[in-house]
N, C-alpha and C positions, 0 to 999 in steps of 0.2 A: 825834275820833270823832263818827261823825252821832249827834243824836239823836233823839230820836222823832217832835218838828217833823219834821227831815227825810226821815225815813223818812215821813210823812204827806207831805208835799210831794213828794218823787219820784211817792207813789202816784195824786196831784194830776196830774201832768204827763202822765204814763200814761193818766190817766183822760179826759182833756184829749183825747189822740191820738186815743182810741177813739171820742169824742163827733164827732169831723170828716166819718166817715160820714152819721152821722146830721144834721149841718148840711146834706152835700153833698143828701140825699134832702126835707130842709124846703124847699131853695131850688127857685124855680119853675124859671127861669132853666138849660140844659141842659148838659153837664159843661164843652165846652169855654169856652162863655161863661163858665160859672161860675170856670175857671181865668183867664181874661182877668179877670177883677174880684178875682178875692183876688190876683192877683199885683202888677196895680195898685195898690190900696189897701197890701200887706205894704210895697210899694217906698217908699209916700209916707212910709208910718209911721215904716220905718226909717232914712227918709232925715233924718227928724224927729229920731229918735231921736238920730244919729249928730249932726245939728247942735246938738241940746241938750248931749248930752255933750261939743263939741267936739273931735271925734275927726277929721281930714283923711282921708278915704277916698281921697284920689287922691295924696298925695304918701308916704304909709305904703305905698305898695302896689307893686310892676311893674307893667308895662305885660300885659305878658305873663301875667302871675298875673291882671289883670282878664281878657283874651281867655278865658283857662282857667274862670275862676270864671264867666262869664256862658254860657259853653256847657257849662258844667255846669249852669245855670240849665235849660237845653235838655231835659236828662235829667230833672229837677224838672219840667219843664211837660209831657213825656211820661206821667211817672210821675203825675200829677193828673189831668189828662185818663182814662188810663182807671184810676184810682183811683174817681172819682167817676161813669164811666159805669157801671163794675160794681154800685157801691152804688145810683145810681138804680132798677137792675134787680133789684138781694135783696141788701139790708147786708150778712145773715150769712154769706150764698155770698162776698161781696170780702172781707169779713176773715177767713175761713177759707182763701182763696186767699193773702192776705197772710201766712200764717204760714211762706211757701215764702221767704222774704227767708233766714230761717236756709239753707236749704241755696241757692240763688244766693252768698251769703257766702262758701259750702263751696267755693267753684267760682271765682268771681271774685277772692278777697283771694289765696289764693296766686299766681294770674296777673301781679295788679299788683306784689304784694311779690316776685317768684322768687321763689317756695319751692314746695318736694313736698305735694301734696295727701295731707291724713292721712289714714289708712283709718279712723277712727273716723270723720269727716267724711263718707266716701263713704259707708258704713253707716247713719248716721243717714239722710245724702240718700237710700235706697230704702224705708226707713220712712219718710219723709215722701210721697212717691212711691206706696209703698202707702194711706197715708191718703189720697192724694188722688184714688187708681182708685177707694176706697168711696164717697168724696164721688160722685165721674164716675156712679158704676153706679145710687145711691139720687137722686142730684137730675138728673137725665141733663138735663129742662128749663132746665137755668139753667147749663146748658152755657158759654154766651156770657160769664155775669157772674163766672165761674170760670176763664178764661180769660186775661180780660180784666186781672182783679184777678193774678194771678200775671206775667202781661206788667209790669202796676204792681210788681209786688215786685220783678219782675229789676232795673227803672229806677231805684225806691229804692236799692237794693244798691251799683249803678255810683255813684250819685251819694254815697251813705256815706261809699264806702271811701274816694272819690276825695277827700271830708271830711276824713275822718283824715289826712288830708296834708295841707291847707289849716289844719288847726287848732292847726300846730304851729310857725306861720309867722304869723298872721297873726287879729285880733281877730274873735269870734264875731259881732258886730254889724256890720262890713265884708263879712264873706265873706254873712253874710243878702243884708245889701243887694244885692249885686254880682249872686247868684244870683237874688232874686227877679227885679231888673230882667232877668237874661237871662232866666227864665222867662215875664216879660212881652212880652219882643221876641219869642219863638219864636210866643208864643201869637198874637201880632199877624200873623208868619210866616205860621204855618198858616191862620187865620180864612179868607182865598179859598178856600184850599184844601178848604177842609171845607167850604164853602159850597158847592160845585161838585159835590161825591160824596156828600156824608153828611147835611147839612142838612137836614131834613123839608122840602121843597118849596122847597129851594136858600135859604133867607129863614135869615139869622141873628137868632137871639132876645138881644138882649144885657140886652132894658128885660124886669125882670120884669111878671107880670098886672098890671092894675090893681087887681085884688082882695088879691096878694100884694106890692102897693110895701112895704107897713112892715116885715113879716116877712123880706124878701128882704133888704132894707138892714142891717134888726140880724142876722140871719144872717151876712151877707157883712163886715159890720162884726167878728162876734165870729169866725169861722173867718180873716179876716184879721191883726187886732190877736193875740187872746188865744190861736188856736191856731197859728199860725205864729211871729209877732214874739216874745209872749212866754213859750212854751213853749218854744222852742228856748232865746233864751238860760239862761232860770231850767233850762234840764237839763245845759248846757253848765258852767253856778254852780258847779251839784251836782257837779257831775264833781271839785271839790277835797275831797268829804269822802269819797263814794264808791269805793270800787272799780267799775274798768270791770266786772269780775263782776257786781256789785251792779248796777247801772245796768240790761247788757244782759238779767239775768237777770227785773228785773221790767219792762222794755219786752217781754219778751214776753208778758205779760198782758193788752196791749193788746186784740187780738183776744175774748180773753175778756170785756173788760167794752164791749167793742164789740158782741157779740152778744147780752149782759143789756142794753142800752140800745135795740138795734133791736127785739129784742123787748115792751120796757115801752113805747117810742113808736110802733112799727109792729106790733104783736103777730105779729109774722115767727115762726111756728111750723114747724120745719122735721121729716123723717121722722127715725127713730133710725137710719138709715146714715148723714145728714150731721154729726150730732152724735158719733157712731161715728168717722168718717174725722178730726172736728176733735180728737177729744180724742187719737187717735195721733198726729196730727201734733204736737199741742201737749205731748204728750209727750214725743216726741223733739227739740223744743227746748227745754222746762225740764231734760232730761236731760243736754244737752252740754256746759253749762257742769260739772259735775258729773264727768261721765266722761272730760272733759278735762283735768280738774284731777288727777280718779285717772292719768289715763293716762300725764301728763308725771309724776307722782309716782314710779310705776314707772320710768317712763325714766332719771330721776334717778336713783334709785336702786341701776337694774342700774348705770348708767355711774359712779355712785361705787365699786362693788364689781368692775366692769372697772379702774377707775385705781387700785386699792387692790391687788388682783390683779400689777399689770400692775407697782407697785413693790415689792411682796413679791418678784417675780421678778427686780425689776431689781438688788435688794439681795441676794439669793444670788446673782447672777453676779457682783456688785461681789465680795461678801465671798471666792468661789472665787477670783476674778482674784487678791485677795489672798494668801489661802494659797499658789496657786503662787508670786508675788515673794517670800516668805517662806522657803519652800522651795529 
């Protein structure tokens, strides 16, 4: 059973997620540069990591499961890129945007697993959907960083679920590695490419100001080590005393204490329709763990009183069959 430590430490890791906006808006350094240096730095860490432990990252693993894992890195360096360009432009618009990952999920996991999309699922997804036309109608200027940030939640989502498969197979600290370094090659990838269309004056920024070298480096130092490297596995830990319930239910809090945090470090004052749109939305994801639990309950339930049903009858047609061989 977890105890209170742990229930303190999950809410640690959660808190942890939330604070990475707020790193992404301290560094001077612009999103995609900023994805090229935490993907770098996460690679070296882990690579560190994985040599201290003495874990063979290359002979534990397929060939094929690396290809898979580093281009899933790919959907990780999408999903940072505009994670972090949304938050350059208003934290609480990307992590209000972020809270669309719940329905992406809704949409995405039954694709990859075959299975029927729940109608509770679809339901929640136009509550969400409505919270986020009040957001559109009251912040209509930050258009761009609400946008962006939900583009970031579909990429999250891809690369999760695709998670959930990889984590059943193969160590938490292998699959980091694999994905940061393909997050690093994409980001290498793309760098002309951005340089050519999107780059302020085609020049990539990769050296932060001279007035921001030290803040940039402990920035990029602690969003690389402490929020990638060792918040994933210490949640991944957690995962043996947890229920996946428990887990998903206060990851979504995230947002929430992402928005108390851009507010006390950026005083990000937003109007009562974006605070309005957030707190439906973030309703209809602390609700579903909830009404999924009631709703398979019923399901259970009718279907024991259908097979219950279903042998009452089969035992009166036993017991007639009887009576006429008797007869």
């Amino acid at each position: 059973m977890p105890t209170l430590r742990d229930y303190s430490h999950l809410h640690l890791i959660v808190l942890i997620w939330g604070f990475t906006v707020i790193l992404g808006k301290l560094i001077s350094v612009p999103s995609v540069e900023l994805v090229f240096w935490r993907t770098l730095v996460a690679t070296v860490l882990c690579g560190g990591l994985l040599y201290f432990k003495k874990i063979d990252f290359l002979k534990n693993i397929p060939q094929k499961d690396i290809i898979k894992l580093l281009l899933t890195g790919a959907l990780i360096c999408a999903h940072w890129i505009l994670f972090f360009g949304a938050g350059k432009l208003n934290a609480s618009v990307c992590l209000a945007g972020l809270t669309t990952a719940t329905l992406w999920t809704s949409l995405v996991e039954p694709f990859v697993q075959k299975r029927q999309i729940r109608g509770l699922e679809i339901v929640l997804g136009f509550v969400v959907i409505f919270g986020l036309y009040i957001i559109f109608r009251f912040e209509f200027n930050h258009i761009l960083a609400l946008v962006m940030s939900i583009l970031s939640a579909f990429f999250g989502t891809l690369f999760s679920v695709i998670n959930g498969e990889f984590i059943k197979k193969h160590s938490h600290h292998t699959i980091t590695f694999y994905e940061m370094l393909g997050a690093w090659i994409a980001t290498v990838l793309f760098l002309p490419f951005y340089a050519l269309f999107f780059a302020p004056n085609n020049v990539l920024h990769l050296l932060p100001n001279n007035e921001n070298v030290i803040l940039d480096i402990v920035c990029i130092l602690t969003l690389a080590g402490v929020c990638t490297v060792y918040a994933y596995s210490a949640g991944v830990k957690l995962m043996k005393k947890f229920t996946p319930f428990a887990v998903n239910l206060t990851v979504n809090l995230e947002p929430v204490y992402g928005i108390i945090l851009a507010y006390y470090f950026f005083n990000e004052t937003m109007t009562s329709g974006f605070y309005l749109g957030t707190l439906i939305i973030l309703s209809a994801v602390l609700a579903y763990p909830f009404l999924k639990h009631y709703t398979e309950k019923i399901y259970r339930q009718n279907l024991h009183k259908s097979w219950e049903k279903r042998k009452k009858k089969e035992k009166k047609t036993l017991n007639q069959q009887e009576k006429v061989v008797s007869n």
